[in-house]
N, C-alpha and C positions, 0 to 999 in steps of 0.2 A: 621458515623465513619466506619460502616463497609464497606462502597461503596469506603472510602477512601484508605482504607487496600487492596481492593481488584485490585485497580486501580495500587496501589504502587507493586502489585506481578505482575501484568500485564506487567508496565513495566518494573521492574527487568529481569523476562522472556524473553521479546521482546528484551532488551539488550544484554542478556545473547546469544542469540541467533544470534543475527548480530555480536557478538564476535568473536563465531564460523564458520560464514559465511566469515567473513575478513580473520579470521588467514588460512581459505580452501583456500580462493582465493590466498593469497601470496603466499603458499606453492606451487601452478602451477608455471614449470618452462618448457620453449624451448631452448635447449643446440645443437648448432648446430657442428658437428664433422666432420671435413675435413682435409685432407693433406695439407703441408703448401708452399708444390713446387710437381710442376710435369715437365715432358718434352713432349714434341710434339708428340702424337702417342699416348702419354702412357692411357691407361684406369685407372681409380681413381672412390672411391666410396665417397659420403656427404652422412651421416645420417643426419637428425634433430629427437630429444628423447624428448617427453615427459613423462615426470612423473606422469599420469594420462592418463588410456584407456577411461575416459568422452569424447573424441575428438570425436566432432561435423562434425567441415568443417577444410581441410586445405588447405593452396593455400601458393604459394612461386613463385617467379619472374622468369624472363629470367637467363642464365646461359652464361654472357660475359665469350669466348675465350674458351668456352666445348660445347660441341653436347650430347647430352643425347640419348643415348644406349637404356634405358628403366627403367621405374620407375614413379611414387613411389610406391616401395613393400611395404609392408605393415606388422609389426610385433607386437607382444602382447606377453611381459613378467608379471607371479605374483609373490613375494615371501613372505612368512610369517616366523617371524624368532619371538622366545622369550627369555623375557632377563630375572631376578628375576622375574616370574610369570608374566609378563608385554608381551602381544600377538601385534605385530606390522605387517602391512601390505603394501606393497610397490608395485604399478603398473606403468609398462610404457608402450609405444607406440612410435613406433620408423615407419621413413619414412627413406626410404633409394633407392638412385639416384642412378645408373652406369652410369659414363659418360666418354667421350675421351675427352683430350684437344686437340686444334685447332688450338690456334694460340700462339704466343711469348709475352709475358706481363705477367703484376702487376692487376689480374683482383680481382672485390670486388663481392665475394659470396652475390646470395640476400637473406634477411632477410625471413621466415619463419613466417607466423601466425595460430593461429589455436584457434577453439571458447572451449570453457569448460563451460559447465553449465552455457551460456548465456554472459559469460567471457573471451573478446580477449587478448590472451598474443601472445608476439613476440621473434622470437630468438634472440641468438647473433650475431652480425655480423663477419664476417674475410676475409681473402683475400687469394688467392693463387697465385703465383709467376710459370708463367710455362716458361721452358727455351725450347729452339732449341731441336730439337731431335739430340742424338746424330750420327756423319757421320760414323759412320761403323755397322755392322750389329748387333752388341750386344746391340743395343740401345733398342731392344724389351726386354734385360731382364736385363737392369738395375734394380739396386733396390730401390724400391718404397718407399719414405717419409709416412709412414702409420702414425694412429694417436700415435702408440706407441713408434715411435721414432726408427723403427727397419727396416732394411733392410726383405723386403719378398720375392724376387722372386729371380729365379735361375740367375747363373752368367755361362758362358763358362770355366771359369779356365784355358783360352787362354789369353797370354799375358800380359802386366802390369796392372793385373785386382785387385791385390792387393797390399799395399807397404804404409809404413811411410816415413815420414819426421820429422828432427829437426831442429828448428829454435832459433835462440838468439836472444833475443832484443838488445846486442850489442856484437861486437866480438873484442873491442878496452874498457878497463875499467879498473879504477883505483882498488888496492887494496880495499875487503870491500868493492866495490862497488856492489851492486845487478844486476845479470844477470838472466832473463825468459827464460828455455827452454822449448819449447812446441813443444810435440810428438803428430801427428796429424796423423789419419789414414783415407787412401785413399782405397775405396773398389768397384765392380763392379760386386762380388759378394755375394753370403747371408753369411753373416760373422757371426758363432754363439756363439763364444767364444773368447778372447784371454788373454792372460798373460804374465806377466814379469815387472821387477822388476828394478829401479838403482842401479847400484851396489854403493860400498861403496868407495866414492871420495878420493884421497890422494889430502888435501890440497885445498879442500873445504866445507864450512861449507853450506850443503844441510836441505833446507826446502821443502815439497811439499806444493802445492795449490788445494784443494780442486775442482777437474774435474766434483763430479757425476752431474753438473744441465747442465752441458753442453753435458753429453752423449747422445747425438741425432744426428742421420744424417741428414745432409742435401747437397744438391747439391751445386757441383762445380766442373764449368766446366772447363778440361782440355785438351789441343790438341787436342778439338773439342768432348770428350767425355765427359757426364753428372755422376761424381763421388759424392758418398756417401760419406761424410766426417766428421769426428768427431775429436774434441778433446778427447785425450786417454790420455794423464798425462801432468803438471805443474811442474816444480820445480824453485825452486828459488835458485841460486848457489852465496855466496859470498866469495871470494877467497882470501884465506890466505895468498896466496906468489907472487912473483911476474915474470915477465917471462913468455914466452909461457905455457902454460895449456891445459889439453888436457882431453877430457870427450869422455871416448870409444863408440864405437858401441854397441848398446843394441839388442842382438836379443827375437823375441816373439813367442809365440806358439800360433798357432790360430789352428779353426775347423771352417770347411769351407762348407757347404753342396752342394752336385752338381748332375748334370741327370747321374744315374747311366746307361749309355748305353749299360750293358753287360745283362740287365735284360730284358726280352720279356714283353713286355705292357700286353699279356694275361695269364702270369703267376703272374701277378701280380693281375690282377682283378681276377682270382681266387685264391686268397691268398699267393702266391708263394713267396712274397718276394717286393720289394718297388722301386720305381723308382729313386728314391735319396739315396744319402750316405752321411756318416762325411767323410771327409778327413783331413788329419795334416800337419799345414803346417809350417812353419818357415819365417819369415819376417824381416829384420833387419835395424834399423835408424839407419843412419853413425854416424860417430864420430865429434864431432864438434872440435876445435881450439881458444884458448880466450885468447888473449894479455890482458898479467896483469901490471899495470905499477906503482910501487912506489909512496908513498905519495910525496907531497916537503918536505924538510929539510932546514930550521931546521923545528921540529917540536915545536908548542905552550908550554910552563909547563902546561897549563891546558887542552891540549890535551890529551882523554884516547881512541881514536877509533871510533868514533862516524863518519858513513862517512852517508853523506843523505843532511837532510833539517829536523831542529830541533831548538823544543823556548822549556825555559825552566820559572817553576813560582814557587811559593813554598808560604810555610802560615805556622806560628807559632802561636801554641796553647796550650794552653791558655797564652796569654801574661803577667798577674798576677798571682802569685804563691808562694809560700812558699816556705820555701826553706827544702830541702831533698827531695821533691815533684818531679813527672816527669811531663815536656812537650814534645810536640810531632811537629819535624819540619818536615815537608811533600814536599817533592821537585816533583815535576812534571817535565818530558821530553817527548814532544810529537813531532810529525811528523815523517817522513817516511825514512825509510833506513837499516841500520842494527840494528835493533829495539834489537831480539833478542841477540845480544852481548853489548848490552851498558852497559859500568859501573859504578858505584855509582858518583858520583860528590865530589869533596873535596872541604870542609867546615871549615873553620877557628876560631873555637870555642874557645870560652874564659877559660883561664888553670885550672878553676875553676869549670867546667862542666866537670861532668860522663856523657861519649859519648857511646851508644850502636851499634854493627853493624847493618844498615841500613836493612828494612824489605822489598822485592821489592815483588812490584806487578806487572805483565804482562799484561796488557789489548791492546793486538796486534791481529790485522789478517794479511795475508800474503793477497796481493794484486800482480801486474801484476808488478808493482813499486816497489814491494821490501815492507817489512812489514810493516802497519800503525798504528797507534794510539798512547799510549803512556805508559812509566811506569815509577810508583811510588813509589819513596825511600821513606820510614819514619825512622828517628831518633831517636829516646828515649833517651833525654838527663835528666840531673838531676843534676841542681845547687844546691853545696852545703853550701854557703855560702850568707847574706840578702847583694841585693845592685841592683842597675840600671845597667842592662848591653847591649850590640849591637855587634851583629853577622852582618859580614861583607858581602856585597852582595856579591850570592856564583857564579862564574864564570864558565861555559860552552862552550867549544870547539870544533866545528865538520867542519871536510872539507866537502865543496859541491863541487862534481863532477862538476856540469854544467859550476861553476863558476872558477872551479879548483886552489881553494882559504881556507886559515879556515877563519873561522867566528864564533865571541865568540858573548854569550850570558849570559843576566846574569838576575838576580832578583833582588829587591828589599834590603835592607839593613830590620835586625829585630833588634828590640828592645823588651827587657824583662825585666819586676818588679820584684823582688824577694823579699819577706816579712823573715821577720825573723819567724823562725818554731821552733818547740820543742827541747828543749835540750838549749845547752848551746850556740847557733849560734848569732853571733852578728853582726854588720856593719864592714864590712869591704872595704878598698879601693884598688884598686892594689896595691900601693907601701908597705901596710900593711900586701898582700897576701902572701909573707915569712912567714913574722915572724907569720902569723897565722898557715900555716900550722907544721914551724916549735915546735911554742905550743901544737900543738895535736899531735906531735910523740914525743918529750921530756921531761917529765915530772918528778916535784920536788922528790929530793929524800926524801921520809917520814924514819922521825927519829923516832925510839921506846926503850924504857930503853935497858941496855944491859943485856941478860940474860944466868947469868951463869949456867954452869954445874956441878954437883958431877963427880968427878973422876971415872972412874971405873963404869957410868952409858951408856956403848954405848948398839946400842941395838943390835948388832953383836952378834948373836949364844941364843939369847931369843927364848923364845916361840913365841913373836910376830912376830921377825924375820922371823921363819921357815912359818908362819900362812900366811904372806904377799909372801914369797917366790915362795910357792904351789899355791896360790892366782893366782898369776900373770902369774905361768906356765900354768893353765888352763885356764887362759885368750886368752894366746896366743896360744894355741893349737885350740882353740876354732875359734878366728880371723883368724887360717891357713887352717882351714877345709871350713868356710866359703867362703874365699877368692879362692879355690881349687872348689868348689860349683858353684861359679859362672863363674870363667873361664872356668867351661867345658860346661855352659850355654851359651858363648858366646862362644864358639868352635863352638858350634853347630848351627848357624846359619841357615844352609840348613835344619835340621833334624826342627824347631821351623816355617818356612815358611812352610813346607810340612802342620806341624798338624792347621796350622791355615787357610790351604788354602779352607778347605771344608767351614768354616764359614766364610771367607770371599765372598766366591759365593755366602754362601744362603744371605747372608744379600743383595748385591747387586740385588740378584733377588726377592727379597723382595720388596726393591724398584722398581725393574723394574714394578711388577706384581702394584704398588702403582700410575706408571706415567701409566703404560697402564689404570686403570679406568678413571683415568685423562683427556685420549685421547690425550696425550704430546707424538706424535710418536716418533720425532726424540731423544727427552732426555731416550727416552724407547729404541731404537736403540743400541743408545750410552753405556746407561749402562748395556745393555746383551753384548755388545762387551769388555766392562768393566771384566764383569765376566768371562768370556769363557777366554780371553788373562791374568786376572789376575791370575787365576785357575790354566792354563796351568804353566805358569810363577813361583808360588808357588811351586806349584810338580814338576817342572822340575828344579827349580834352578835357572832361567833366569833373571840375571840381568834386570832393565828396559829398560837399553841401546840396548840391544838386543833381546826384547821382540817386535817379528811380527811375522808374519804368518808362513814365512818362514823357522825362525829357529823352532819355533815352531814343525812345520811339518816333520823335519828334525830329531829332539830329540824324538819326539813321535816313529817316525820310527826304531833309534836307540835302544830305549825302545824295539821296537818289538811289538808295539802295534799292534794290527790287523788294515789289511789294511783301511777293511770298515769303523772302526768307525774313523781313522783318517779324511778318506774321509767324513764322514759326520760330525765331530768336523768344517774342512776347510769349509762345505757346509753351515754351520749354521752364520760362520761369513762371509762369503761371500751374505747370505740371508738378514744379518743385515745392508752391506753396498752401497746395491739397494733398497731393500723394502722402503726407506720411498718415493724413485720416483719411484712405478710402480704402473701400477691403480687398481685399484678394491678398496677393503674396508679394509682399514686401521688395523679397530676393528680384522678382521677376520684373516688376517695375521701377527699381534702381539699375536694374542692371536696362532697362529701355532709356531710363529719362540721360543713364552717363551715355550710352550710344548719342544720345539727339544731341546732350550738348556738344559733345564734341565734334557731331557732323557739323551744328550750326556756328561754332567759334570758326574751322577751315574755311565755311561759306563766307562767312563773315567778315573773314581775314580778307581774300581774293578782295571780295565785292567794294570793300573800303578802300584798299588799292588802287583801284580803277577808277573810284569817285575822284 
């Protein structure tokens, strides 16, 4: 028995231990780090990182369409970080190539192996794309596709080395049609900032599209030179009127860094001063031009605006029910267009239903197309009377551009049971549906003896008289104080957001601090941007409609706030609408951006105060 006990710990143990030998081994990872284009000439570095300085042997392939410079260097990072008393430890080992490209092509980086504790793992694979060098002499300081998506090396600031363009997906569109304009910047060189804004459209209804995953440069080449180019902003324009239209010039503010040529090389290597500078520059996308052209005429009766490609469905529930009871008719409109303007669908309900205004729900994203998905009306209706009844299939109308056509759509036909419910509710048929309701507003006159009076018994000038009289004055004095109570509660609108705006932050950063242990970056993002925009908004008064950065920054100013803390108010939400695409550790920069905000909401608080 004992031999058996001891066999059975043995191998519990043995197990226990190959457990921990598996989960070491999968934890080994080779992440190989490369630029995704280069151009002919240009020097470019490949890391390959290990997460583990165990590295035994490593060996990696030939380098199609690069010449290797020299490498592999060789590096050793350690960190130890603690969390609630819990001590963690993290090593890498990093190999890192300098190399030139050589030739023109679509070349595939080779794979990477390396041994760990008797344990071969292999990298990732990728591929780099290198273009022509470009034909004038600035082709040595293009800027380089590095892995963080950022232009690094110097530019001349000779020539059209910087500049936007707008473009329309179409410049011929029906009213309500969705039009993409997309501002795309063209660079040569190290671009370190820019800004600006759309201004506020007459007689279009503007949505933006979501740019930050697209913030990366990459090459495109133009008039024989290799440009940086990124998407900078989306919008979606669907236009209200019709008629030539006209969407102005937007100018931007950039900062630009460049060889400061006025500064001596060896005043610099002994501290004197740097060989670069910012400079400010100004940039501006033209104006674009967009033929707007009228629906046809006539138009549908059950056309309300809908311009796209759209099906509509719907479902009533519960189809048996009592009567005074509510059901809930759910209508669905999905497909792509002017999502955000659609309006409710008209339904031909039986004179016997309490109909409630429809409850919509938005589940849209804006796309390149014009907004997709769908949204749904719910009804709340409430038959009052027992009987079988059927709602008529409800009809939908939307023009499609392509087809330059409307086209209805519709659902199904509902039917609903209706049981008889408490009270006094009985069967009824429509042609009975008068006289019922005219029964429940007319009703028999009740006869009671007739009761006389004594003479000389009014109660004019009694005691009760004066008792009831006084009664009723302090009634109403009372109902005028109250009534005078609240209208100056509601005067005061502005003064009631101010004292509620400090707890509407913390709660929000409540939660934030709730999705950061979560590790849910971007919902953490979100709702510090939440706060900081809803805060400001509060204390300043800001409608939602005009609740951005801009006015923002604008009203703080006015206030007189000090400059810095506005600047770093703007620095914080500017922090929250990159950080969830920049690299490093997640943890380590939510847990910075929820510090800033909430030093700059206290700041913020005080300084408002005082204004």
């Amino acid at each position: 028995m004992v031999t058996n006990r001891k066999m059975k710990r043995f191998h519990f143990i043995l197990f226990f231990f190959l457990l921990i030998a598996a989960a070491t081994r999968a934890q080994v990872t080779v992440e190989m780090k490369a630029p995704r284009q280069a151009e002919v000439g240009q020097r470019l570095q490949i890391r390959y990182v290990v997460n583990s300085t165990d590295v035994k042997d490593f060996n990696v392939g030939d380098f199609e369409g690069l010449r290797v410079l020299y490498g592999p260097s060789t590096s050793s990072s350690t960190s130890i970080s603690m969390i609630n008393g819990k001590t963690s430890r993290s090593s890498t080992m990093t190999y890192t190539y300098t190399l030139i490209a050589t030739e023109e092509g679509t070349f595939k980086l080779p794979v990477a192996s390396v041994s760990v504790k008797g344990n071969t793992y292999q990298s990732n694979s990728a591929s780099i794309e290198i273009l022509p060098a470009s034909d004038d002499t600035q082709s040595s300081q293009q800027p380089s596709r590095g892995e963080s998506g950022s232009a690094n090396r110097q530019g001349s600031g000779q020539g059209k080395d910087l500049y936007m363009t707008v473009t329309a997906s179409k410049r011929k569109v029906y009213e309500q049609e969705a039009v993409l304009l997309t501002y795309k910047i063209y660079t040569l060189v190290n671009l370190q900032q820019i800004s600006g804004e759309m201004p506020q459209l007459d007689g279009f209804h503007v949505q933006e599209i979501d740019t930050r995953a697209q913030m990366s440069l990459k090459y495109e080449r133009v008039d024989g030179r290799n440009y940086g180019t990124a998407i900078w902003r989306q919008y979606l324009l669907f236009p209200q009127k019709t008629g030539k239209m006209r969407v102005p010039a937007i100018s931007f503010d950039t900062q630009v860094e460049q060889v400061n040529t006025s500064m001596d090389p060896f005043d610099v290597f002994f501290g004197g001063g740097s060989l670069s500078q910012i400079v400010q520059r100004t940039i501006v996308a033209p104006a674009v031009e967009i033929e707007v052209e009228p629906l046809p005429t006539p138009k549908p009766a059950t056309f309300s605006g809908a311009v796209g490609k759209f099906t509509i469905s719907g479902s009533l529930t519960p189809e048996q029910i009592n009567a005074n009871d509510a059901a809930t008719l759910r209508l669905t409109v999905s497909g792509q267009g002017n999502m955000k303007l659609l309006k409710s669908p008209k339904i031909n309900f039986p004179n016997d239903f309490e109909v409630y205004d429809p409850k919509e729900t938005d589940k849209t994203q804006n796309t390149a197309s014009g907004a997709r998905g769908n949204k749904i009306f719910d009804y709340i209706v409430v038959p009052r009377h027992a009987g079988d009844y059927s709602i008529p299939p409800v009809a939908y109308t939307y023009f499609d551009p392509e087809k330059s056509q409307y086209i209805t759509v519709q659902t199904d036909s509902f039917s609903i049971s209706v049981a008889k419910g408490k009270g006094r509710t009985t069967m009824v048929t429509p042609e009975q549906e008068d006289l019922q309701v005219l029964n429940n507003d007319i009703r028999y006159i009740k006869q009671k003896p007739l009761r006389q009076q004594r003479e000389g018994g009014l109660l004019f000038g009694t005691r009760n008289y004066w008792f009831a009289y006084l009664a009723a004055l302090v009634i109403f004095l009372f109902v005028l104080g109250a009534f005078r109570h609240i209208a100056k509660e509601n005067a005061n609108i502005s003064g009631r957001r101010r004292k509620r705006a400090g707890r509407a932050a913390s709660k929000r950063l409540r939660n934030a601090a709730r999705l950061m242990k979560q590790h849910e970056s971007q919902a953490f993002y979100d709702e510090v941007m939440h706060a900081l925009l809803g805060y400001a908004g509060d204390k300043l008064n800001l409608p939602n409609t005009l609740l951005n950065k801009d006015n923002v920054q604008e009203m703080l100013q006015e206030r007189n706030v000090d400059e810095s803390l506005v600047s770093g108010f703007m620095n914080v939400l500017g922090e929250c609408e990159f950080a969830r695409y920049a690299p490093g550790d997640p943890n380590a920069t939510m847990d910075k951006i929820f510090d800033e905000a909430s030093e700059v909401i206290n700041k913020l608080d005080s300084a408002i105060k005082k204004a």
